[in-house]
PDB file with SEQRES, HELIX, SHEET and CRYST1 records, atoms N, CA, C and O in Angstrom:
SEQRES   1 A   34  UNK UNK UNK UNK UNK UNK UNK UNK UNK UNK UNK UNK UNK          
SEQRES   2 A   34  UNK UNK UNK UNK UNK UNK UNK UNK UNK UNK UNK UNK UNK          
SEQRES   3 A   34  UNK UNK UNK UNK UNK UNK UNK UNK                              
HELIX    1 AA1 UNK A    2  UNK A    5  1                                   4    
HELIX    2 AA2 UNK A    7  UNK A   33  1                                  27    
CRYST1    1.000    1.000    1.000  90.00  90.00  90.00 P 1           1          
ATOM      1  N   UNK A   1     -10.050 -28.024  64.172  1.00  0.00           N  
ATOM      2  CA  UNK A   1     -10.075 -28.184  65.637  1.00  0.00           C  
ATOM      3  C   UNK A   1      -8.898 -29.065  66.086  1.00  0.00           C  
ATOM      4  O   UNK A   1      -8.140 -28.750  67.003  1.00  0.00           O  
ATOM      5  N   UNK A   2      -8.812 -30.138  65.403  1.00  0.00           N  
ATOM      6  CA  UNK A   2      -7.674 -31.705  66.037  1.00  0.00           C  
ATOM      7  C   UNK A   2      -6.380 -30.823  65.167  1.00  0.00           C  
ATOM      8  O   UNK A   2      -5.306 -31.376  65.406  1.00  0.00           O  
ATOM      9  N   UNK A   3      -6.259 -29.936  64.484  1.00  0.00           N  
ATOM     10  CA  UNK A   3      -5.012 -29.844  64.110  1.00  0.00           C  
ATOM     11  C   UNK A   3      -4.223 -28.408  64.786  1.00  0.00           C  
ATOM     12  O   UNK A   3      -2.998 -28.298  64.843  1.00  0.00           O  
ATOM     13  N   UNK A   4      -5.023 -27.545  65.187  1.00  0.00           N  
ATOM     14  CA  UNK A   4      -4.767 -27.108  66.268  1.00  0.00           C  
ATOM     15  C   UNK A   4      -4.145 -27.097  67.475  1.00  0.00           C  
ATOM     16  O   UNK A   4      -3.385 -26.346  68.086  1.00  0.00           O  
ATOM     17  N   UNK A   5      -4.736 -28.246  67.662  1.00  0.00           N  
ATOM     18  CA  UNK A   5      -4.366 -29.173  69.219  1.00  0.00           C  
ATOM     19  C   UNK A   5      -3.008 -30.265  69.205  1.00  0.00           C  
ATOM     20  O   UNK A   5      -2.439 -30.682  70.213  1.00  0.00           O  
ATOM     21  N   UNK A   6      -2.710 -30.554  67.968  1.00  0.00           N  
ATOM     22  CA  UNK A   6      -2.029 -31.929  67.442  1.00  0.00           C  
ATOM     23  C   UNK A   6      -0.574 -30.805  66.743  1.00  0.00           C  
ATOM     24  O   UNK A   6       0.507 -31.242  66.348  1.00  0.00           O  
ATOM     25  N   UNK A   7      -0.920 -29.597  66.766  1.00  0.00           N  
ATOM     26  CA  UNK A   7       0.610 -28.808  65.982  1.00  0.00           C  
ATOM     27  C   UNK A   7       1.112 -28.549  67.011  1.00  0.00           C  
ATOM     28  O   UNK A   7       2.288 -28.793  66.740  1.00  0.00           O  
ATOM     29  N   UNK A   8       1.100 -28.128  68.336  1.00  0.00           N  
ATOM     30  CA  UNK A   8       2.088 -28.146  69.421  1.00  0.00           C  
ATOM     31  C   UNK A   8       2.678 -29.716  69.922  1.00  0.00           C  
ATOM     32  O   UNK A   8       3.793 -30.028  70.340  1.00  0.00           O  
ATOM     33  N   UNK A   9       1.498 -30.512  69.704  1.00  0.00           N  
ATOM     34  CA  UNK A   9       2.257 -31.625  70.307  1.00  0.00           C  
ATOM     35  C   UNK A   9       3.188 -32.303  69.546  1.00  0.00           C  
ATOM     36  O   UNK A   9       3.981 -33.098  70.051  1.00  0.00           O  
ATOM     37  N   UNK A  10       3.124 -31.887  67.626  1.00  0.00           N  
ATOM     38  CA  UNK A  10       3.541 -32.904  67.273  1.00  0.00           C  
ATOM     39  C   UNK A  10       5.298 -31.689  67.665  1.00  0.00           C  
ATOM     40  O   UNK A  10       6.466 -32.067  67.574  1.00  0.00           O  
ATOM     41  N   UNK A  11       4.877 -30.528  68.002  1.00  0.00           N  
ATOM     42  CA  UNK A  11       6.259 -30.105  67.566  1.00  0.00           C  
ATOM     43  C   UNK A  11       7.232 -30.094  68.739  1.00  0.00           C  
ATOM     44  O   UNK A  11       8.356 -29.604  68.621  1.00  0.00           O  
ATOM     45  N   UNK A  12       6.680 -30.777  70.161  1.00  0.00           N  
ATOM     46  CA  UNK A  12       6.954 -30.816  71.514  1.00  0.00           C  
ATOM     47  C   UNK A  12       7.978 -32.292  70.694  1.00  0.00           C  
ATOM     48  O   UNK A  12       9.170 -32.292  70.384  1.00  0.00           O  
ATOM     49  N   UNK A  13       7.020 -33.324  70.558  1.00  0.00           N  
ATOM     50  CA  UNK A  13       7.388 -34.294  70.200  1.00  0.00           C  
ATOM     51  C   UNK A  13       8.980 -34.140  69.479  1.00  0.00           C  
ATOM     52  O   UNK A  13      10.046 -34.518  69.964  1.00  0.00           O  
ATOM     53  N   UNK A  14       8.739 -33.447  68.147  1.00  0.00           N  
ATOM     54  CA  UNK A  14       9.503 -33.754  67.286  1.00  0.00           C  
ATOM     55  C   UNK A  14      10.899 -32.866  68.178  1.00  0.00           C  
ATOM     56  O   UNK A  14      11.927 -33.077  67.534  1.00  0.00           O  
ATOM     57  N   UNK A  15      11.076 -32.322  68.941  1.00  0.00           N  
ATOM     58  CA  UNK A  15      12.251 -31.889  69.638  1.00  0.00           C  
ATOM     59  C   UNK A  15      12.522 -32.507  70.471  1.00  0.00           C  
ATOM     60  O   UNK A  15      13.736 -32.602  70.652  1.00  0.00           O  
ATOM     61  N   UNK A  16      11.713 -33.180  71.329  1.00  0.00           N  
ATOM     62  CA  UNK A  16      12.116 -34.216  72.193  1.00  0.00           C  
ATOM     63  C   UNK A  16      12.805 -35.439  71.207  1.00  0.00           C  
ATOM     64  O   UNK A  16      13.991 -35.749  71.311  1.00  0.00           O  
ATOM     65  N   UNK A  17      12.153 -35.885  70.533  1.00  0.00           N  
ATOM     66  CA  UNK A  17      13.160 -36.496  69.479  1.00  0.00           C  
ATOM     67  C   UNK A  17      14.207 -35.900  69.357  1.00  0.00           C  
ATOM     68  O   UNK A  17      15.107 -36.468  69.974  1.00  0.00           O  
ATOM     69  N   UNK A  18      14.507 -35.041  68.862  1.00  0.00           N  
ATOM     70  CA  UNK A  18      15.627 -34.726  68.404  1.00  0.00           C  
ATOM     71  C   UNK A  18      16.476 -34.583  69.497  1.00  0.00           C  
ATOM     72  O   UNK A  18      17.651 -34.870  69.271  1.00  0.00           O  
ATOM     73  N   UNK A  19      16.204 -34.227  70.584  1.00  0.00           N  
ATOM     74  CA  UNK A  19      17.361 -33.546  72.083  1.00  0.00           C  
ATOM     75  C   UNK A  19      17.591 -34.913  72.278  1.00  0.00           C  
ATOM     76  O   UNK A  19      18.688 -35.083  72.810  1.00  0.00           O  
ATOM     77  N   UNK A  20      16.808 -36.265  71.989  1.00  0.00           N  
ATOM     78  CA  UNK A  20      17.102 -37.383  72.393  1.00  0.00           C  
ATOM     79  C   UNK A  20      18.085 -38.192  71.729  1.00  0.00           C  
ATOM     80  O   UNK A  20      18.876 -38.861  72.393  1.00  0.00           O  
ATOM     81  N   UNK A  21      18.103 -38.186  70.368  1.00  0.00           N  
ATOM     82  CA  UNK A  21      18.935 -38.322  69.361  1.00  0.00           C  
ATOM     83  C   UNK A  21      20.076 -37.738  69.793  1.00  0.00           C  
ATOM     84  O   UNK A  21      20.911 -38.532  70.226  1.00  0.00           O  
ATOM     85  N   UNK A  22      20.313 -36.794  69.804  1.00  0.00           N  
ATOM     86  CA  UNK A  22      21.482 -35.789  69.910  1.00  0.00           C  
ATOM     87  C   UNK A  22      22.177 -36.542  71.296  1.00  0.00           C  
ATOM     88  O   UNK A  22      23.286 -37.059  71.429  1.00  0.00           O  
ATOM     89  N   UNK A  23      20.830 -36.347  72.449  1.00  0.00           N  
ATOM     90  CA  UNK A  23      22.038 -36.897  73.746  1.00  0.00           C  
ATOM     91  C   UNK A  23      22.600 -38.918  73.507  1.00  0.00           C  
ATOM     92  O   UNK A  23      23.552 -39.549  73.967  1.00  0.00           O  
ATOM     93  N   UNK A  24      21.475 -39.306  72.612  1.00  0.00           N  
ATOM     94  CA  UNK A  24      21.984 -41.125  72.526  1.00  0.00           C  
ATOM     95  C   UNK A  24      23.277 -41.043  71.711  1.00  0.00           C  
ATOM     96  O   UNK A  24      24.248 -41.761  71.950  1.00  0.00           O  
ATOM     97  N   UNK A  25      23.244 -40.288  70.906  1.00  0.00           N  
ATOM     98  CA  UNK A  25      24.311 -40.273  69.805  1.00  0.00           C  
ATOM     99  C   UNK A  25      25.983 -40.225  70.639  1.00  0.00           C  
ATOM    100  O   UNK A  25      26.986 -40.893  70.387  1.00  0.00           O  
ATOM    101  N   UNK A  26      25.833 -39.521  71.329  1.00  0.00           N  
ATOM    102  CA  UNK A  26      27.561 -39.621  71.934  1.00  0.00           C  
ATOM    103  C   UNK A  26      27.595 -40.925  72.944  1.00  0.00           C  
ATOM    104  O   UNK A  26      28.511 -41.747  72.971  1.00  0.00           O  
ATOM    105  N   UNK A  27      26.770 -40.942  73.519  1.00  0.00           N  
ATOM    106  CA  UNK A  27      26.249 -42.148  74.103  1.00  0.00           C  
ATOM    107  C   UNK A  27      27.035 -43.273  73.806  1.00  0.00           C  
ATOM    108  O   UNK A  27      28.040 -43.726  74.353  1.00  0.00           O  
ATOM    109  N   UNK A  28      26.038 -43.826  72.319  1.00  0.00           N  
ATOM    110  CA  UNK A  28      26.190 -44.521  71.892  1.00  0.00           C  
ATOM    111  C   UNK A  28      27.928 -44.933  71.090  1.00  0.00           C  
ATOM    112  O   UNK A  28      28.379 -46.037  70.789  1.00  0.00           O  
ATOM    113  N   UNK A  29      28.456 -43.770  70.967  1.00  0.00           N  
ATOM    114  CA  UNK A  29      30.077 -43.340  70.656  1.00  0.00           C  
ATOM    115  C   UNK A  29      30.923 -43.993  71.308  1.00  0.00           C  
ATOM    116  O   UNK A  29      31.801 -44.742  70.880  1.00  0.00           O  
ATOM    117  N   UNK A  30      30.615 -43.658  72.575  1.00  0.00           N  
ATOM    118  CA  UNK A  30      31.423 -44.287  73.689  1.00  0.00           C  
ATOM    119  C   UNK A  30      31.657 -45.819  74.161  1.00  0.00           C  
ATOM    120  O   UNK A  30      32.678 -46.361  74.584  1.00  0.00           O  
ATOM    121  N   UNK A  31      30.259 -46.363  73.927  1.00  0.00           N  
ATOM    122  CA  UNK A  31      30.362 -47.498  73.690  1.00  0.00           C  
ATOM    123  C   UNK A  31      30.988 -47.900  72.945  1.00  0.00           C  
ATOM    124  O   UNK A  31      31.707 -48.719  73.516  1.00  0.00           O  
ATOM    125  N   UNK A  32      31.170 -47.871  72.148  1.00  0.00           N  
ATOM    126  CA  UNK A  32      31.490 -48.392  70.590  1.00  0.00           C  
ATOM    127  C   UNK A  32      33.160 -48.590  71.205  1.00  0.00           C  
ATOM    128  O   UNK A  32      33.791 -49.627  71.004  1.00  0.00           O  
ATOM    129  N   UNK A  33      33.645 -47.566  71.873  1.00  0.00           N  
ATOM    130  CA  UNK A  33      35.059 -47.447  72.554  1.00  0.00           C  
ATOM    131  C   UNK A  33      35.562 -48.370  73.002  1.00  0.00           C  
ATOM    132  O   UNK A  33      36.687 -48.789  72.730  1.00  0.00           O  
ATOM    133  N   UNK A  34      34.551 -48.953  73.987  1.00  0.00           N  
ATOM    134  CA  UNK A  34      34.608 -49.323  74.657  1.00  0.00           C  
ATOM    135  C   UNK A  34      34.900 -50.749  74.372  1.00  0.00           C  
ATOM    136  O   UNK A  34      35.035 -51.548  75.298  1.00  0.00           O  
TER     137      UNK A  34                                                      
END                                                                             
């Protein structure tokens, strides 16, 4: 039942991680420039 419910979120999650990573990462580049 809970794993059902818990495999979309963890996989919502785990891409939002990642799109977040991806956009801090140049981000964080620039600074470094700076």
């Amino acid at each position: 039942m809970f794993m059902n419910i818990l495999a979309p979120l963890w996989g919502t999650i785990v891409v939002l991680g990642l799109l977040a990573a991806a956009a801090s990462i140049p981000h964080l580049r620039k600074e470094r420039r700076r």
